[in-house]
N, C-alpha and C positions, 0 to 999 in steps of 0.2 A: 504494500500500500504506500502511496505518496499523498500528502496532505500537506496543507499551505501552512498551519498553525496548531501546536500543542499549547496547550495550557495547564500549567502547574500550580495544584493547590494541595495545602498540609492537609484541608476537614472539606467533606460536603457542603457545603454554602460558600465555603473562599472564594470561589471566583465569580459567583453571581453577584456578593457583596463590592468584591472588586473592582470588578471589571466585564459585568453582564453585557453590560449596552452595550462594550466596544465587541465582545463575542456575537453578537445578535446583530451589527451591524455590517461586522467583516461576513458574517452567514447571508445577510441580506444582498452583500456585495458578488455575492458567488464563491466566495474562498471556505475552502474544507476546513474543518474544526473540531477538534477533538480535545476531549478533557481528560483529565487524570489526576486523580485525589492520592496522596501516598497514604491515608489510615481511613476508615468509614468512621472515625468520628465515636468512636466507641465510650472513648471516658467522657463526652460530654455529659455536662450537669444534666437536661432533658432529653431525650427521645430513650432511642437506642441503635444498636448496631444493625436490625432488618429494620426498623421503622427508617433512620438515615439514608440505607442503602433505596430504598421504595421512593423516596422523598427527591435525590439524586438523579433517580432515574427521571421521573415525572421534570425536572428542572430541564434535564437536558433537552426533552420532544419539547419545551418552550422555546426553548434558546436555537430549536434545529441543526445542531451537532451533529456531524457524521458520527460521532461513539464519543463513551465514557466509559476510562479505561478506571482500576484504583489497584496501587501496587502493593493493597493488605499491610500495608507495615503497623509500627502497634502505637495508638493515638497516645499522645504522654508520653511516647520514648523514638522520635524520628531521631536515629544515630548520623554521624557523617561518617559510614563509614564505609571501605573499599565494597562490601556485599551490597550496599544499598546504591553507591554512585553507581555500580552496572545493571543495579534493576533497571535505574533511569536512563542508561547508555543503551543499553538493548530495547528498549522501547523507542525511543529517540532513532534508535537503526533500523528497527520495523518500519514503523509511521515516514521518517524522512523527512521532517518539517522543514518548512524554508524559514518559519522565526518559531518563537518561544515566547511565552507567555510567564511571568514565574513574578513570586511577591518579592515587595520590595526588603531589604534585608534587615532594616532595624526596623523590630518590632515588638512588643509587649508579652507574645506567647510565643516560648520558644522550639514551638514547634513550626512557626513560620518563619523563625532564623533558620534552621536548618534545612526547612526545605528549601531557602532563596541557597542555602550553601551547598547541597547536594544538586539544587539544578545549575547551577555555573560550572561546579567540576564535571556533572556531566553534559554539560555543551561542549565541555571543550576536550574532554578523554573522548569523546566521540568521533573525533576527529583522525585520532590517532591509529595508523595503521596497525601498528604493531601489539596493541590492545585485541586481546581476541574476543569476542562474543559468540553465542548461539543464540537459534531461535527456532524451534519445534525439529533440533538437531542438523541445523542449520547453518553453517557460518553466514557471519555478517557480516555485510560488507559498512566500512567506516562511511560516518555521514557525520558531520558539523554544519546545523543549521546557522544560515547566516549570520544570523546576530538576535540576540532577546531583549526582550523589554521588561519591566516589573511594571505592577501594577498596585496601585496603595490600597492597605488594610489599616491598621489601627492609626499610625506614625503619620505623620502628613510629611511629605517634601515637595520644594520648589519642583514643578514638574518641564520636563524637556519637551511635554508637548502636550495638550489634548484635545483628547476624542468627542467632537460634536456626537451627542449620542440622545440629542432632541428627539428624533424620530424612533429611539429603539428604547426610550426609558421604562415606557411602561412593560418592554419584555423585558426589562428585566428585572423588574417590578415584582413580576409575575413569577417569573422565575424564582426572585428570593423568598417569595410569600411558598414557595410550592413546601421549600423548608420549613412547615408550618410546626413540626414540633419545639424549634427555635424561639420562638415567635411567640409574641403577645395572643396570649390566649385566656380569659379571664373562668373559664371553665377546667382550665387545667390546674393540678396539686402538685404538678414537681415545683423543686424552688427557682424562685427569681436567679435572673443573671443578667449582665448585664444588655442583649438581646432581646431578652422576653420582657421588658418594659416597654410602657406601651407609646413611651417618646423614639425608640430605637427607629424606626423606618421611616420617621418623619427626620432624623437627624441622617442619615442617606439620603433624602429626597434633598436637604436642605444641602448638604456638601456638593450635589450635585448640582444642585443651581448655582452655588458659589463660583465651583468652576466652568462653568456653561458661561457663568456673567463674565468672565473672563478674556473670553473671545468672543462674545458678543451673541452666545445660544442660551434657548432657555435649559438645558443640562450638557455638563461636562464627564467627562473620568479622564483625572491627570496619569501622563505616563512618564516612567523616569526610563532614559537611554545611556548607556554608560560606555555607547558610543557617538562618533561626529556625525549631525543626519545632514543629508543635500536635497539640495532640491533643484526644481528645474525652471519655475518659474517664480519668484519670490512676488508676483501679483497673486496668488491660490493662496497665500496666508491672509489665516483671519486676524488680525488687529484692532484692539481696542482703545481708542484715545483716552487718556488721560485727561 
């Protein structure tokens, strides 16, 4: 399989809270999309690990994804360690993405440091010939997708670019509501956290207009590049005067 973008999150909902619109958007553009969680979210304070897993699925036929991948690792303990960067190298050599998608690295849970730390090493061991892989007894062949982008979770940074995502907010809306075990629920008894209150989705709605107002949309999603971008015609930037 060849696909134009993976997407890298620690738990089920990471990337819909992330960076929904911009997946829903690149879907609407035509480009292949696939996702891939490294743990089903197991120690979360509410649902559980088939309710997450049921919840995931139903996100992704919102978002219209070609697949959701998750490479079981165990929620509360994503290692960086040599077993787990070649989960993520043989996956990345299956798939064959032309970018990456992956969170941004300082973050408040450190299961989202380590996954921004496990997908940079394996962008870039992917590359490497002499690194060997399998895949259903397979060799693989080396592939290093061009270049990745993060996408913000808890930490706010200055962003290197973003995503008009006006037209796709409500999928992803939709999408993060599908996570309903997460979620302000006033008939539910597990305990509060800080998701399941019921300002949570209206504080997403509101970051996303902040940065929409930014470039001049009513919603944004900022992206960090940690490389130099070009372009071809510096009239196709949006601009907001001061």
């Amino acid at each position: 399989m060849s696909i134009d973008v993976l997407a890298f999150g620690a738990h089920p909902d990471d990337l819909e809270l992330g960076c929904g619109g911009t997946i829903a958007k690149l879907v609407q553009q035509g480009y292949r999309v696939v996702l891939c969680e490294l743990t089903r979210g197991e120690m979360g304070t509410r649902g559980s690990k088939a309710i997450r897993t049921r919840e995931a699925k139903l996100a992704a036929e919102i978002l219209g994804v070609v697949d959701r991948r998750n490479l079981e690792l165990p929620d509360g303990n994503i290692e960086v360690s040599r077993k787990n960067i070649l989960k993520l190298v043989t996956l990345i050599r299956e798939l064959r993405p032309s970018l990456l998608l992956i969170p941004y690295g300082i973050e408040r849970h450190p299961d989202h440091i380590h996954t921004h730390q496990l997908c940079k090493e394996a962008w870039y061991y992917s590359g490497l010939e002499k690194l060997k892989t399998k895949a259903h007894g397979i060799e693989q062949k080396r592939h290093r997708p061009h270049h990745y982008f993060e996408y913000l979770q808890w930490y706010e940074f200055e962003p290197s670019f973003i995503v008009d995502i006006s037209d796709t907010f409500k999928i992803k809306m939709d999408a993060i509501r599908s996570h309903s075990s997460q979620f302000y629920n006033p008939k539910s008894k597990e305990p509060e956290t800080k998701l399941s209150k019921p300002e949570f989705l209206e504080i997403i709605e509101t970051r996303c207009r902040y940065y929409g107002s930014k470039i001049g949309v009513q919603y944004g999603e900022p992206v960090m590049s940690p490389f130099a971008l070009g372009i071809e015609n510096i009239f196709n930037i949006k601009i907001i005067q001061g």
